[in-house]
PDB file of the backbone (N, CA, C, O) and the ligand in Angstrom, with CONECT records:
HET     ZN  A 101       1
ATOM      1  N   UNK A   1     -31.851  84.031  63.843  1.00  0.00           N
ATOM      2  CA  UNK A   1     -32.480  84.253  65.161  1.00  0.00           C
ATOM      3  C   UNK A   1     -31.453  84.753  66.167  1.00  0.00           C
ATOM      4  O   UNK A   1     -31.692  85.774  66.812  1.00  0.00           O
ATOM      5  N   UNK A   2     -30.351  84.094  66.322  1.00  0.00           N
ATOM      6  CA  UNK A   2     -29.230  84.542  67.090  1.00  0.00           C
ATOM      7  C   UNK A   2     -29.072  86.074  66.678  1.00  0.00           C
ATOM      8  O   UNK A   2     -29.588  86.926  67.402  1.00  0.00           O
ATOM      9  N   UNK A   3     -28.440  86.408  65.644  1.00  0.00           N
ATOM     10  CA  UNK A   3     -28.402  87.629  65.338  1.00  0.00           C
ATOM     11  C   UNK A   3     -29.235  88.944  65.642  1.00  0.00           C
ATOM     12  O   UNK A   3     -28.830  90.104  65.718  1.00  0.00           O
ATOM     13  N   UNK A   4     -30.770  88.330  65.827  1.00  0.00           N
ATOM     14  CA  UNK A   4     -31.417  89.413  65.931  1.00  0.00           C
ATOM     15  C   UNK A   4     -31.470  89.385  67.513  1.00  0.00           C
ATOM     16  O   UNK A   4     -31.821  90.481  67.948  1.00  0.00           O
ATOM     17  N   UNK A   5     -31.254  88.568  68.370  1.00  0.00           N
ATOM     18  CA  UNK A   5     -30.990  88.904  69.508  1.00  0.00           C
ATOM     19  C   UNK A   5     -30.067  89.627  70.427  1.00  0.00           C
ATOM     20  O   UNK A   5     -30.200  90.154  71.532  1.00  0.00           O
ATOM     21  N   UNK A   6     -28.764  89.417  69.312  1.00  0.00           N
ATOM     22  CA  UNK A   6     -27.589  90.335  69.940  1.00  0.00           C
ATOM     23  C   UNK A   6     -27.907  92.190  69.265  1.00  0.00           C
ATOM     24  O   UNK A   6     -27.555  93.189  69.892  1.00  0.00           O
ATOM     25  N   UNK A   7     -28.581  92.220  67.990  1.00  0.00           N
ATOM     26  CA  UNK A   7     -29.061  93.312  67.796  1.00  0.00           C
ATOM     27  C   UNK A   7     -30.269  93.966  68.744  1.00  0.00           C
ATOM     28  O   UNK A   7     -30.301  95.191  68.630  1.00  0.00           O
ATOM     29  N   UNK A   8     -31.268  93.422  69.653  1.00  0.00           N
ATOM     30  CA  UNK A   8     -31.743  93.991  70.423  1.00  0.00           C
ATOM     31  C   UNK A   8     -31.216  94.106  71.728  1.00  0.00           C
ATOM     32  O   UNK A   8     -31.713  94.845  72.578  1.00  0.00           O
ATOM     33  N   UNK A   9     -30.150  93.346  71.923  1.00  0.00           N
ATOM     34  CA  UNK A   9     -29.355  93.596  73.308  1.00  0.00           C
ATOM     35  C   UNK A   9     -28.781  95.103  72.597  1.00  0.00           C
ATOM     36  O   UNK A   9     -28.770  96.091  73.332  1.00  0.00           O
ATOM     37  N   UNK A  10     -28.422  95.207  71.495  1.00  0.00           N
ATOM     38  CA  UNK A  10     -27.257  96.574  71.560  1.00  0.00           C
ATOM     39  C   UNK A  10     -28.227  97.891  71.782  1.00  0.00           C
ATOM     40  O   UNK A  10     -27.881  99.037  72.069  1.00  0.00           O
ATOM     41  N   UNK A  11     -29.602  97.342  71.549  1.00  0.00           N
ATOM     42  CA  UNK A  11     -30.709  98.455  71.152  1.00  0.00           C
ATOM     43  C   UNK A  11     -31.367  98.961  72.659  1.00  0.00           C
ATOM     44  O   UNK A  11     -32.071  99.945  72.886  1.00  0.00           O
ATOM     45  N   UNK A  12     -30.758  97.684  73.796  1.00  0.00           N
ATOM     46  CA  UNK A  12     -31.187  97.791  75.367  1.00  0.00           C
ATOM     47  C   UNK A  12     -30.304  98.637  75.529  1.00  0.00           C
ATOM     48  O   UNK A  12     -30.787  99.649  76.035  1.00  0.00           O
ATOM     49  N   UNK A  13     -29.018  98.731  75.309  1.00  0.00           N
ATOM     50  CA  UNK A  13     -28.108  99.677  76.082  1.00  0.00           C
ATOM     51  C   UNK A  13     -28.186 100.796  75.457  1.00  0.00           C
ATOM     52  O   UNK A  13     -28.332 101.748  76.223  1.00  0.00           O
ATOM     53  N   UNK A  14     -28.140 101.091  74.217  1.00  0.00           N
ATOM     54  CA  UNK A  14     -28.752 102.307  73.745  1.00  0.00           C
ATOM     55  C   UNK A  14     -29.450 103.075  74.646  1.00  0.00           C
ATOM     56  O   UNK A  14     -29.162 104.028  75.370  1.00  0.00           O
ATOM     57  N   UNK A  15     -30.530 102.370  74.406  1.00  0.00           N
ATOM     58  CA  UNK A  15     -31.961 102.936  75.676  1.00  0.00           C
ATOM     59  C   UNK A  15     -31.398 103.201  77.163  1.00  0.00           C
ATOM     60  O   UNK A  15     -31.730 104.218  77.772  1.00  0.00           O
ATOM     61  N   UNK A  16     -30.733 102.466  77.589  1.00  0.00           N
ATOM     62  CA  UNK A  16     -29.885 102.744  78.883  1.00  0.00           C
ATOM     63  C   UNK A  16     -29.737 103.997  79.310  1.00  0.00           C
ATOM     64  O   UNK A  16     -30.037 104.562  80.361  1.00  0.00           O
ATOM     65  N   UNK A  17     -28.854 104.585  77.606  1.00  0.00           N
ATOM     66  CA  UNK A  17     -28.204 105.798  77.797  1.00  0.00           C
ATOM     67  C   UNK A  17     -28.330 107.301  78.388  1.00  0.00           C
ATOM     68  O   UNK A  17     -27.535 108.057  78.946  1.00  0.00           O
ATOM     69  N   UNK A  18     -29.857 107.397  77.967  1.00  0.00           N
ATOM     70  CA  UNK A  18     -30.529 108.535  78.460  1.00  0.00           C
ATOM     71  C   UNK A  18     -30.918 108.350  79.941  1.00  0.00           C
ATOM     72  O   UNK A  18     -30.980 109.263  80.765  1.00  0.00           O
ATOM     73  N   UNK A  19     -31.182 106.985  80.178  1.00  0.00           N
ATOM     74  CA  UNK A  19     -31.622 106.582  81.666  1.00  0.00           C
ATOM     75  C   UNK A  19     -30.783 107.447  82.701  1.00  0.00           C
ATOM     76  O   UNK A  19     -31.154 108.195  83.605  1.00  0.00           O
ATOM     77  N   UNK A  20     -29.653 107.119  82.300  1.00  0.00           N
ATOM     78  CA  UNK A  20     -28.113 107.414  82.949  1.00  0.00           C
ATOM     79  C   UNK A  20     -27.777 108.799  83.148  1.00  0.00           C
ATOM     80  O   UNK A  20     -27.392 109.392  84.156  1.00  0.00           O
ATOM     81  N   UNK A  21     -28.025 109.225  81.869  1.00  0.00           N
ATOM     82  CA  UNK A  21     -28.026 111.152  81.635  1.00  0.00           C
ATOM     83  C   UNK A  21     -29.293 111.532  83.027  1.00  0.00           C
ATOM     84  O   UNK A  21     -29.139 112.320  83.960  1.00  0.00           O
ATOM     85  N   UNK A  22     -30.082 110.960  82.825  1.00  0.00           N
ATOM     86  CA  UNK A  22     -31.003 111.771  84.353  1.00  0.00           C
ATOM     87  C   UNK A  22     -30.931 111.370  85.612  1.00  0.00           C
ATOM     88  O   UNK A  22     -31.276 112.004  86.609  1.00  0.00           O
ATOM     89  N   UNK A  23     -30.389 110.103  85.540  1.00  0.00           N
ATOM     90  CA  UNK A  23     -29.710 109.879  87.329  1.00  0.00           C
ATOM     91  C   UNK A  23     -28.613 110.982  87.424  1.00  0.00           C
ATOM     92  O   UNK A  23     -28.389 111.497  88.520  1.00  0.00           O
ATOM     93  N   UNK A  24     -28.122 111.252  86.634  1.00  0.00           N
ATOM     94  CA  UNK A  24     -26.927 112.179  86.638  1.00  0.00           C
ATOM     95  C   UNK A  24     -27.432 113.628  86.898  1.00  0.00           C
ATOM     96  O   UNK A  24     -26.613 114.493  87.209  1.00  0.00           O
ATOM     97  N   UNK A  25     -28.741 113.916  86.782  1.00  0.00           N
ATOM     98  CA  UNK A  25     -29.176 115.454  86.786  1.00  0.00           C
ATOM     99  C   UNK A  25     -29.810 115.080  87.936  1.00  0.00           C
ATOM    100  O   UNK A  25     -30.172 116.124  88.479  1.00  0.00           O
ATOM    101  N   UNK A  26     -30.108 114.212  88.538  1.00  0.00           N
ATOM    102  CA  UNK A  26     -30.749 114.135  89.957  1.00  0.00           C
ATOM    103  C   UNK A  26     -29.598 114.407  91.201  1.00  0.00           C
ATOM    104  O   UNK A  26     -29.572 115.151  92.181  1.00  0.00           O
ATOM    105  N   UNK A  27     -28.750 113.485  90.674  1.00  0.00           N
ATOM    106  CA  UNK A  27     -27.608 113.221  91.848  1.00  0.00           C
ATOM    107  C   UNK A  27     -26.628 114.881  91.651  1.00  0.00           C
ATOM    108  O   UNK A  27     -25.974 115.356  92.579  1.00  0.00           O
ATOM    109  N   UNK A  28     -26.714 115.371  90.609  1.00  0.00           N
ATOM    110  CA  UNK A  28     -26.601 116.720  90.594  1.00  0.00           C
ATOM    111  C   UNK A  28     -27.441 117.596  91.745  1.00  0.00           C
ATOM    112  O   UNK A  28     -26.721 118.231  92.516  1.00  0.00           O
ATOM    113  N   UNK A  29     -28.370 117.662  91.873  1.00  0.00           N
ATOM    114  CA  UNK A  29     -29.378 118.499  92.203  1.00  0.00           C
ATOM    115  C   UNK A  29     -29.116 118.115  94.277  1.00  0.00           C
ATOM    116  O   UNK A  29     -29.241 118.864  95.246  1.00  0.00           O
ATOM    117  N   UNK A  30     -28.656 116.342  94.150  1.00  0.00           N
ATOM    118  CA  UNK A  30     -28.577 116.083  95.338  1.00  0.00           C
ATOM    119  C   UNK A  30     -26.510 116.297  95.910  1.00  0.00           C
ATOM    120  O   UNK A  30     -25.825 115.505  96.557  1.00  0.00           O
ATOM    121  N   UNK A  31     -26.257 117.187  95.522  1.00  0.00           N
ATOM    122  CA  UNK A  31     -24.923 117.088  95.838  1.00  0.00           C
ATOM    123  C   UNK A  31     -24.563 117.924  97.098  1.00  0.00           C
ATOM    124  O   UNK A  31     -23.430 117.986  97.575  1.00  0.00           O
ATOM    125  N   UNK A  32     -25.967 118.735  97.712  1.00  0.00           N
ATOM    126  CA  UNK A  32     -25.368 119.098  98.698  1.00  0.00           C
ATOM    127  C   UNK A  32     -25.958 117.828 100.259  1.00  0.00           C
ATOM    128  O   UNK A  32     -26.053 117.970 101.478  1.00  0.00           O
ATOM    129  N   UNK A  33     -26.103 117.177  99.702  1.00  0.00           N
ATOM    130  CA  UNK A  33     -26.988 115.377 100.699  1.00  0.00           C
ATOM    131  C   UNK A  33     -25.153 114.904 100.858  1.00  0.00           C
ATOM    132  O   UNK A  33     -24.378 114.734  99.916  1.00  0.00           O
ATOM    133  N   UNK A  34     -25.021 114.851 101.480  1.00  0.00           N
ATOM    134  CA  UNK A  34     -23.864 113.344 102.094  1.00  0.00           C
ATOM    135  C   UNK A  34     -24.328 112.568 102.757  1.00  0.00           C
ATOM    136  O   UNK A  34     -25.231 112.828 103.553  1.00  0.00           O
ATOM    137  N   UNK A  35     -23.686 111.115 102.547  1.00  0.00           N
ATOM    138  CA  UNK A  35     -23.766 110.235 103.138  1.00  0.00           C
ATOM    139  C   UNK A  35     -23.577 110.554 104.617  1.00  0.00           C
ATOM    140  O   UNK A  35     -22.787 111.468 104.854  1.00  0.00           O
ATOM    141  N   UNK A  36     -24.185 109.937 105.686  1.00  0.00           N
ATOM    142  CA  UNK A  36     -24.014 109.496 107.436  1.00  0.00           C
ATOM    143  C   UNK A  36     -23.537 108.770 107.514  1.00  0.00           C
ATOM    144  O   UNK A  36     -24.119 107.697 107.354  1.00  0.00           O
ATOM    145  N   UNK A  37     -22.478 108.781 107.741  1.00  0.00           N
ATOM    146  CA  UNK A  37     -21.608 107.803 108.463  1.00  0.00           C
ATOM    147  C   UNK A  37     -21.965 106.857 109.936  1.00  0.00           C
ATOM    148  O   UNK A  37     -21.365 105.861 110.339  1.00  0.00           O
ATOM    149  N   UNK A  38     -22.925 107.427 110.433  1.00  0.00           N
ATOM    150  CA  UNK A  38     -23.974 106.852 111.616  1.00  0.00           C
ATOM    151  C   UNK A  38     -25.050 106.282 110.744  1.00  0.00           C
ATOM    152  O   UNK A  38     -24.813 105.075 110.783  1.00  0.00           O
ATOM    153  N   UNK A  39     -25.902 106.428 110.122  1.00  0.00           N
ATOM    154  CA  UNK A  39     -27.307 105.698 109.223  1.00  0.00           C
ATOM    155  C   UNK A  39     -27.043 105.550 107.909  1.00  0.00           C
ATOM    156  O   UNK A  39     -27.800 104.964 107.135  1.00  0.00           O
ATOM    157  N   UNK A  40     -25.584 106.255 107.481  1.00  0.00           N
ATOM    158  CA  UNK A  40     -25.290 105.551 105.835  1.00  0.00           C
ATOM    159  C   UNK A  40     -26.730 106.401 105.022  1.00  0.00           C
ATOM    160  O   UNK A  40     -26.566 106.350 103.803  1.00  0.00           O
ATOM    161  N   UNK A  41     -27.675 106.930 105.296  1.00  0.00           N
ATOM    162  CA  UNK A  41     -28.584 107.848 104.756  1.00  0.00           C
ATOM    163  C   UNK A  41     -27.792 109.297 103.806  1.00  0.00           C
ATOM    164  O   UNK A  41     -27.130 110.259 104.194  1.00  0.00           O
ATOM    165  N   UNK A  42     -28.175 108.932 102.682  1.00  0.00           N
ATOM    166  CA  UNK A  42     -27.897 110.352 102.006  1.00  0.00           C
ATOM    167  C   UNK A  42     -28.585 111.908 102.513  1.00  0.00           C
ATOM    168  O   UNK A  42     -29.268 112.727 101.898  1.00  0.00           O
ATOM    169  N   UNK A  43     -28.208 111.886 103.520  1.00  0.00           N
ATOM    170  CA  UNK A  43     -29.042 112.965 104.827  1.00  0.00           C
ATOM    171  C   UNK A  43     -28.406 114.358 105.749  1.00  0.00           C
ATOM    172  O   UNK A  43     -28.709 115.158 106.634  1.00  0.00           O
ATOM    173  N   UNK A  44     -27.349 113.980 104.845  1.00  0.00           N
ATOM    174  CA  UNK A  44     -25.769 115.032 105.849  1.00  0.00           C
ATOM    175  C   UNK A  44     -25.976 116.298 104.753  1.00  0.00           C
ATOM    176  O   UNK A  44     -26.223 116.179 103.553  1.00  0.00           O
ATOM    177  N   UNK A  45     -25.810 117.496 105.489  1.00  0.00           N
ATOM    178  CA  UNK A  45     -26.367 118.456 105.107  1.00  0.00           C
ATOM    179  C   UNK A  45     -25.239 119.412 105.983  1.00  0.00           C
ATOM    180  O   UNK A  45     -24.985 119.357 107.187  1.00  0.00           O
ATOM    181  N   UNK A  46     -24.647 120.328 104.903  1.00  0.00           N
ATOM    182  CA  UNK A  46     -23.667 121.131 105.608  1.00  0.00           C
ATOM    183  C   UNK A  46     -24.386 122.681 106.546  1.00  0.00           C
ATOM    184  O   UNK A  46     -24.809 123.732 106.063  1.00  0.00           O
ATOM    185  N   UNK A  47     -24.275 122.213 108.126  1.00  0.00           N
ATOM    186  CA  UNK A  47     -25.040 123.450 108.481  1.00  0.00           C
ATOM    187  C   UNK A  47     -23.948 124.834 108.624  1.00  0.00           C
ATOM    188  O   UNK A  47     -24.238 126.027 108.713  1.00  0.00           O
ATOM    189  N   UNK A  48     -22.755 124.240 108.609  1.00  0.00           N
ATOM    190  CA  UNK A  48     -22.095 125.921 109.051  1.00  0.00           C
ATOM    191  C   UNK A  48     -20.665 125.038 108.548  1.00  0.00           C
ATOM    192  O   UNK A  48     -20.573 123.812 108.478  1.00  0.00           O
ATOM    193  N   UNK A  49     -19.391 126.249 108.164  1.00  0.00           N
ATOM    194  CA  UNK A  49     -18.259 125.996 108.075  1.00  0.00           C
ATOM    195  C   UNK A  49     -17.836 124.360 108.980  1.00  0.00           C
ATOM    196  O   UNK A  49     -17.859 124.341 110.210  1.00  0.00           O
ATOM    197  N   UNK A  50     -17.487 123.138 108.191  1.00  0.00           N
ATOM    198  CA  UNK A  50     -17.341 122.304 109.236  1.00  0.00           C
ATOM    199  C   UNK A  50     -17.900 121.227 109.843  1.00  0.00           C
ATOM    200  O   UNK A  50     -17.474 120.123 110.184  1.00  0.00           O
ATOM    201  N   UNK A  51     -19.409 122.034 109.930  1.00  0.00           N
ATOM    202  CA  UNK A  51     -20.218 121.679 110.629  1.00  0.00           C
ATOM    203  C   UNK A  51     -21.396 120.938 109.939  1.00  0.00           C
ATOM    204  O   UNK A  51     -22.161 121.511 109.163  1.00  0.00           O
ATOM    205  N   UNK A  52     -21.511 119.320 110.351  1.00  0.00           N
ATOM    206  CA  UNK A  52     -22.631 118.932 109.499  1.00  0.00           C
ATOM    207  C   UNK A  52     -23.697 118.305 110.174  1.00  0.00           C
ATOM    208  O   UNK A  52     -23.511 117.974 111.345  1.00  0.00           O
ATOM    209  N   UNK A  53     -25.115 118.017 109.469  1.00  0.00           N
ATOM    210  CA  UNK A  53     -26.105 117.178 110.463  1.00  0.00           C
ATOM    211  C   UNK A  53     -26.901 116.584 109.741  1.00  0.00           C
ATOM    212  O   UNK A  53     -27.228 117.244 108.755  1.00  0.00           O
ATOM    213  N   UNK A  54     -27.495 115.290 109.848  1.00  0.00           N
ATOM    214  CA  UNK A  54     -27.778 114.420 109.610  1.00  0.00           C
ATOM    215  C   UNK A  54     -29.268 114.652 109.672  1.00  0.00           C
ATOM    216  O   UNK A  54     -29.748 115.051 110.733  1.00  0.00           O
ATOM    217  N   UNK A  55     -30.007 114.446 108.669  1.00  0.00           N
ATOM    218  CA  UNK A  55     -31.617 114.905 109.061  1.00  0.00           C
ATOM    219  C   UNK A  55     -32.477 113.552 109.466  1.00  0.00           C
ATOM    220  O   UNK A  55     -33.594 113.696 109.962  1.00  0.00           O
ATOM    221  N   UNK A  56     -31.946 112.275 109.250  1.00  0.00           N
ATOM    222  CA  UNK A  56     -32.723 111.134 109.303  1.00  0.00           C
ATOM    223  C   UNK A  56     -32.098 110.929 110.812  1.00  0.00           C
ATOM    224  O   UNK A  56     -32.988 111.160 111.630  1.00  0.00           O
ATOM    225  N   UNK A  57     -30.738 110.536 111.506  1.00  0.00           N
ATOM    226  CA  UNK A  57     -30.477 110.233 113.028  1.00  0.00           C
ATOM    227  C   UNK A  57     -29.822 111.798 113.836  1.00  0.00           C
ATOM    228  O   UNK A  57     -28.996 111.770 114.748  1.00  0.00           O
ATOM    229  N   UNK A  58     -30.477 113.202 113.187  1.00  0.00           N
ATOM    230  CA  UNK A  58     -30.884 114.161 113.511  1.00  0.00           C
ATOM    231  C   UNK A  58     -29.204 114.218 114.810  1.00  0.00           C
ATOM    232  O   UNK A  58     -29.287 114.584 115.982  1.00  0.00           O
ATOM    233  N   UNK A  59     -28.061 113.813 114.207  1.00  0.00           N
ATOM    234  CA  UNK A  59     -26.753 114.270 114.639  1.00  0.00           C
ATOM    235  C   UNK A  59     -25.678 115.630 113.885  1.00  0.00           C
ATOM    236  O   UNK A  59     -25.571 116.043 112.730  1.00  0.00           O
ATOM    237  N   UNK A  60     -25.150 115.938 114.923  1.00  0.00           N
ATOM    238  CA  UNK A  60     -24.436 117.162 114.398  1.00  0.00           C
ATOM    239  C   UNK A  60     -22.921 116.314 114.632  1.00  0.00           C
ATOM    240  O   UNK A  60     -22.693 115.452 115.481  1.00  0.00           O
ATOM    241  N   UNK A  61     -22.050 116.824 113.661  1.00  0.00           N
ATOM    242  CA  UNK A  61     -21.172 116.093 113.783  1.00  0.00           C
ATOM    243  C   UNK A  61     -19.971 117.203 112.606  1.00  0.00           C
ATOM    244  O   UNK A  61     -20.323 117.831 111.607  1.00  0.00           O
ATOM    245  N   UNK A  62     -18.734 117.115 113.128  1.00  0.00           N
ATOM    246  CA  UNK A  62     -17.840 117.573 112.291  1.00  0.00           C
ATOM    247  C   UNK A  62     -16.957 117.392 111.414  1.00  0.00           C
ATOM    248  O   UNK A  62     -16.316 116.349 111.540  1.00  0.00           O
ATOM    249  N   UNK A  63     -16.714 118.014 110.611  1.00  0.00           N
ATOM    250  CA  UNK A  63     -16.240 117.339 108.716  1.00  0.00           C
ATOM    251  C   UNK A  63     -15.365 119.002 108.448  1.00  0.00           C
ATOM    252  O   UNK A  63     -15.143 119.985 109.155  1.00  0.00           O
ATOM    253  N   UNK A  64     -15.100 118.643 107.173  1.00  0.00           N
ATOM    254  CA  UNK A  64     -14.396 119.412 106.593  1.00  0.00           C
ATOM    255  C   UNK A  64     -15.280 120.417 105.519  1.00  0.00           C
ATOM    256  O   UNK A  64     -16.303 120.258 104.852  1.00  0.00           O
ATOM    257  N   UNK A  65     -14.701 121.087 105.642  1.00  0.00           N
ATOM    258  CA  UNK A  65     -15.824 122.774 105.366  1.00  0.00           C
ATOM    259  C   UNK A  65     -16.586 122.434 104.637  1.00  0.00           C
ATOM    260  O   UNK A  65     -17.748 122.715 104.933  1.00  0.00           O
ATOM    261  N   UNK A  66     -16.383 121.788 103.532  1.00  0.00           N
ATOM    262  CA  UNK A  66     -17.382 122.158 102.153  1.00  0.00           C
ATOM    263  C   UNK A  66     -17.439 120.877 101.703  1.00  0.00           C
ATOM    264  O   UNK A  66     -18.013 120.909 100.615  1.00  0.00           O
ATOM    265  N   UNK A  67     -17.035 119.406 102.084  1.00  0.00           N
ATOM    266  CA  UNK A  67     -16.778 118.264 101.702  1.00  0.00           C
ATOM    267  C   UNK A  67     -16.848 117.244 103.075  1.00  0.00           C
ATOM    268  O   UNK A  67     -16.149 117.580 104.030  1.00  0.00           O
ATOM    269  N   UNK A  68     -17.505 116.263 103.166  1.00  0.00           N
ATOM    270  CA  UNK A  68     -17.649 115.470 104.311  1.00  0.00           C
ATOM    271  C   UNK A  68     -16.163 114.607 103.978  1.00  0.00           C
ATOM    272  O   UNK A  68     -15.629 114.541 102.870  1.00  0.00           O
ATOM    273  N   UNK A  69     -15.731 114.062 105.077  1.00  0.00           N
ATOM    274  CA  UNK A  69     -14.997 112.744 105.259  1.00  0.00           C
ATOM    275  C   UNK A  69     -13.257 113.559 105.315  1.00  0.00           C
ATOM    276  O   UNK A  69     -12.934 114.729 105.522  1.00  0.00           O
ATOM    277  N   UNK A  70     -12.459 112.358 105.035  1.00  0.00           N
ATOM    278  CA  UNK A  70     -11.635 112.383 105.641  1.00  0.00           C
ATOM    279  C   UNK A  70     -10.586 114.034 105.253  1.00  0.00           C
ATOM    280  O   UNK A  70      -9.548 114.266 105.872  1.00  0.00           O
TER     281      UNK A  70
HETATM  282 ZN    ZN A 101     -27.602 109.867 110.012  1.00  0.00          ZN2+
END
């Protein structure tokens, strides 16, 4: 009985695996979203060289060209 329980735990993470592969093609798709540093919302959206804005607390605020933060 023990045994067959640690064999369906290995058979959960298995299954995991693919889970993981499509958060990964989402958060792909969301890579031009940054975090707000004002609402912490994945909502920062690069509008111009620099220049970024926040679509949920609808702020403009400035970053580094192509990459938010420091
Ligand atoms: Zn915000």
């Amino acid at each position: 009985m023990v045994k067959k329980t640690k064999g369906s735990g290995r058979f959960g993470a298995r299954y995991g695996a693919p889970l993981k592969r499509k958060r990964l093609n989402i958060e792909e798709k969301q890579k031009k979203l940054y975090e707000c540093p004002l609402c912490l919302k994945h909502s920062v959206k690069r509008v111009s060289s620099g220049i970024w804005h926040c679509h949920k607390c609808d702020t403009k605020f400035a970053g580094r060209a192509y990459t938010l933060g420091e």
